[in-house]
C-alpha positions in Angstrom: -9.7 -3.0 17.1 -9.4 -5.0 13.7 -7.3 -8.1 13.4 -5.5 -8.1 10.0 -4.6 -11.7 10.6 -8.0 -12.9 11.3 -10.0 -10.8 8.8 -7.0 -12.6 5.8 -8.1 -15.9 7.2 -10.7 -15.9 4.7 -9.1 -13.8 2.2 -9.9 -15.7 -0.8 -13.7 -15.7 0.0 -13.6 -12.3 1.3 -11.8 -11.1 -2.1 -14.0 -12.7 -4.1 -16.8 -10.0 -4.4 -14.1 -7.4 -4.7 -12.7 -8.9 -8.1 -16.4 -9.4 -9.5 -17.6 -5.9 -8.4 -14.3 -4.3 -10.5 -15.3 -6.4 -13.4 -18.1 -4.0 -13.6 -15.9 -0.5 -13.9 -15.5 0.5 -17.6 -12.9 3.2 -16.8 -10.5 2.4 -19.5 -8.0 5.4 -17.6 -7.6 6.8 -14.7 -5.9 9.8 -13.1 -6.3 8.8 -9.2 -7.2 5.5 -8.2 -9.0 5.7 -4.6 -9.0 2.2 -2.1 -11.7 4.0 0.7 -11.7 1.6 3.7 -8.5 -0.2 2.1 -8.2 -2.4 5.1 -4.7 -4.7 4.8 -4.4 -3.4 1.1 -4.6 -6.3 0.0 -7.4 -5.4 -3.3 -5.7 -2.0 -3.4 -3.7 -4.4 -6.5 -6.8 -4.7 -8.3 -6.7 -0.5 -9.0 -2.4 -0.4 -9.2 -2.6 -3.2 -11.6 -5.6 -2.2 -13.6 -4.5 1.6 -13.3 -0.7 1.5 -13.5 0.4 5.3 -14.4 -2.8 6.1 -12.2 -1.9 8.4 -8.2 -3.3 5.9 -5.5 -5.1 6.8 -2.6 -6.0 4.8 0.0 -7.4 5.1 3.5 -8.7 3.1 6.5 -9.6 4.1 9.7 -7.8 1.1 11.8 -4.5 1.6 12.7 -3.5 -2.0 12.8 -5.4 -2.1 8.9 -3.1 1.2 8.3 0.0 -0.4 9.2 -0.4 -3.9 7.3 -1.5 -2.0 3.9 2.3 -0.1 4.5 4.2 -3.1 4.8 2.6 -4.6 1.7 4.0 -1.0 -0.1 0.3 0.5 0.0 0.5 4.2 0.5 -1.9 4.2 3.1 -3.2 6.7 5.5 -4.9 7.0 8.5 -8.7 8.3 7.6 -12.2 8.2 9.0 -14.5 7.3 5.9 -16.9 10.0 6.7 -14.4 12.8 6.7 -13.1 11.6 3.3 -13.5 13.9 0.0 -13.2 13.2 -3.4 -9.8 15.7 -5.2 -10.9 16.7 -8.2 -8.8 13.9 -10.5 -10.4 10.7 -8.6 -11.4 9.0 -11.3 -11.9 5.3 -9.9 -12.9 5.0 -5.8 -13.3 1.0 -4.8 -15.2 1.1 -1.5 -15.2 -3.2 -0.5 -17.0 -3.9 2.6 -16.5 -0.7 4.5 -20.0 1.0 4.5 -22.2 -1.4 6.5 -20.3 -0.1 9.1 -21.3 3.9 8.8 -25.2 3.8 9.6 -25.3 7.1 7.2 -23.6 5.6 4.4 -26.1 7.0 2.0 -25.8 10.7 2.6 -21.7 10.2 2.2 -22.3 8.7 -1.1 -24.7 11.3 -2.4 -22.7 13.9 -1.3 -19.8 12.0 -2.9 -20.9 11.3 -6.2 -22.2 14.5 -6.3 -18.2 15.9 -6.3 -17.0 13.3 -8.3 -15.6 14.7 -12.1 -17.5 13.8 -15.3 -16.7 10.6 -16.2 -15.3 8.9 -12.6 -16.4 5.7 -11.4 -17.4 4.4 -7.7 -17.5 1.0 -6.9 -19.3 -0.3 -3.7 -20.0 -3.3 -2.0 -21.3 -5.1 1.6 -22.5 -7.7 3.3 -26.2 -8.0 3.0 -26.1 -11.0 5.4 -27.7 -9.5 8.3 -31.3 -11.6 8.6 -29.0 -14.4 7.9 -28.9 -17.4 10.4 -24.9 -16.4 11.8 -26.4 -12.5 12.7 -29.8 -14.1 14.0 -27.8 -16.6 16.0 -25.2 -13.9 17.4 -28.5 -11.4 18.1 -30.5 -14.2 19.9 -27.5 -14.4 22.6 -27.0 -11.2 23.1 -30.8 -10.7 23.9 -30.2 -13.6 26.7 -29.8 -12.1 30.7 -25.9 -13.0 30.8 -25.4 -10.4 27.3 -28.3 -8.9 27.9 -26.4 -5.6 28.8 -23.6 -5.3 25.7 -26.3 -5.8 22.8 -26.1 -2.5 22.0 -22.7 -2.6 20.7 -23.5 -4.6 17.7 -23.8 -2.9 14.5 -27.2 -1.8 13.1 -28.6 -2.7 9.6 -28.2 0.4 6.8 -27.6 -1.7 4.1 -29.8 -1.1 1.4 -31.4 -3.5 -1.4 -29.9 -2.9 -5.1 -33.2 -1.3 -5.5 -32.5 1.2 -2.8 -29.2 2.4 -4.1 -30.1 2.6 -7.5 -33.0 4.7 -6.4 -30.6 7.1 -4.2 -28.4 8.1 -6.5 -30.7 8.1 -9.6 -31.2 12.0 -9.5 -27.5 12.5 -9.1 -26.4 12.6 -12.8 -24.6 9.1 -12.8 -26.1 5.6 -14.4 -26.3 3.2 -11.4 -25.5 -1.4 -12.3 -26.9 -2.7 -8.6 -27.2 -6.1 -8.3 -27.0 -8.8 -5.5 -25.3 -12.1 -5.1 -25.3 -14.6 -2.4 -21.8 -16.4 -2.1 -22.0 -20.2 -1.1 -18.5 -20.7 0.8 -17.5 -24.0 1.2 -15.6 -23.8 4.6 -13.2 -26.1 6.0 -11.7 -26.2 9.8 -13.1 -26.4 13.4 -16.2 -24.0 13.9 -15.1 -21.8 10.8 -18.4 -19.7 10.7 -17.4 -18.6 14.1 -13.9 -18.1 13.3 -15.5 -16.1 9.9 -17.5 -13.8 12.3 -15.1 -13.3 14.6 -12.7 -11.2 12.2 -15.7 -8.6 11.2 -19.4 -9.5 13.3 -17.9 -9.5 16.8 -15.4 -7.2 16.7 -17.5 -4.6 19.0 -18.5 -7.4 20.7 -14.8 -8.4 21.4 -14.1 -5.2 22.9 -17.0 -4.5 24.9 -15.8 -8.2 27.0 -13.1 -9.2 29.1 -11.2 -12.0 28.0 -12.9 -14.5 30.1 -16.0 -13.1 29.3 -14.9 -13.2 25.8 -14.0 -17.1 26.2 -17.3 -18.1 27.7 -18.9 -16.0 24.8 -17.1 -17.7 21.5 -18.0 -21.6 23.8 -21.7 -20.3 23.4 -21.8 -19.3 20.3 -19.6 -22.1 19.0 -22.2 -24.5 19.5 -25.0 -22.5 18.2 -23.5 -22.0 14.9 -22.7 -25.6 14.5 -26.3 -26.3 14.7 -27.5 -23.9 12.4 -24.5 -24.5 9.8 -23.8 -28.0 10.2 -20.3 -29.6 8.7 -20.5 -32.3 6.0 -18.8 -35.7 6.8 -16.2 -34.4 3.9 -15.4 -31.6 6.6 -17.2 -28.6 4.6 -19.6 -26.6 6.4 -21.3 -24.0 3.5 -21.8 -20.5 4.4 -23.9 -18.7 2.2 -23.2 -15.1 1.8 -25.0 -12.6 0.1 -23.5 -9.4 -1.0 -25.0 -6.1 -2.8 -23.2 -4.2 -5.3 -23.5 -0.5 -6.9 -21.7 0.8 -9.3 -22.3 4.5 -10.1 -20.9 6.4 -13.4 -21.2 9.5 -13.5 -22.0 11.3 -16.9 
């Protein structure tokens, strides 16, 4: 179950890659505008705004994600990502942090881009952050006897490198821009690499616990992440982040 609350807790930081990876589309109009795995709707602005005369789609597979994109006015609907296909006037899809999560992302987009019109843009991005110390540090519990059993339910890495996209769709008929950036966040608050996790990493790892079990989980971790993110005496801790990007235009 996703927590719009907690994922917007971050919401500047977590837009941040959004705004930079629609810098990159050169659609200069658009017929349908598509937000695939628009979460609380919150960038589905950066295609209405951009795009004003343009249909929006948008789509998320959460129902509590579903319902806060409505009461922002976002036409959303409830949609698994991997049963989604493309209607013949997308022109723009913008596909923000969703894809990490389907292992066989990679087959979707082919077959995607492959149905796209002449001349339509997609836009992807996620979190390439999984060797980095707040993954290693929640993998490393979960490996000890009192986890030992839920490991499982965290997510696998299918992210690819820039390299690796570029190369998968470069037979498809579109030009590929892939690139990487790491973020350097400059958090503020009690434990707030845990409390960043906690709205995305340990989701399945929230529901596969009780709440007691959930309790005595976050106090482990807590401390863990403190040591390997320590916080400034200003109060900042910095997270870095890193993030890759595809954009594929198909010609």
């Amino acid at each position: 179950m996703w927590n719009p609350q907690k994922y917007l807790t971050f919401s500047e930081q977590r837009d941040r890659p959004a705004h930079d990876l629609m810098s990159r589309v050169g659609a200069e109009r658009a017929r349908r505008v598509v937000d695939l795995g628009c979460g609380a709707g919150n960038l589905t602005s950066l295609l209405t705004d951009r795009w004003p005369d343009a249909e929006v789609e948008a789509t998320d597979s959460s129902p509590e994600m579903v319902e806060a994109a409505r009461t922002r006015g976002v036409p959303a609907r409830l949609e698994d990502v991997r049963d989604w296909k493309p209607l013949p006037d997308t022109d723009v899809v913008l596909c923000n942090a969703v894809l990490q999560w389907v292992p066989e992302h990679v087959d979707l987009l082919r077959r995607w881009l492959s149905e796209l019109p002449v001349g339509a843009w997609f836009a992807l991005q996620v979190p390439g952050n999984f060797e980095s110390p707040s993954y290693v540090t929640i993998r490393e519990l979960l490996a000890e006897p009192r986890w030992r059993d839920r490991a499982g339910v965290l997510r696998t890495d299918s992210v690819l490198t820039p390299v690796g996209y570029a190369d998968a769709f470069a037979d498809l008929g579109v030009t590929v821009d892939a690139w990487e950036t790491t973020y350097v966040h400059a958090l503020q608050g009690p434990d707030p690499v845990l409390e960043w996790v906690t709205g995305t990493a340990l989701r399945p790892v929230r529901e596969a616990l009780d709440d007691e079990e959930w309790e005595e989980f976050r106090a482990e971790l807590a401390s863990r992440l403190a040591k390997a993110y320590p916080q400034r005496p200003d109060g900042v801790t910095w997270f870095p982040f890193r993030r890759v990007f595809a954009v594929a235009h198909r010609v």
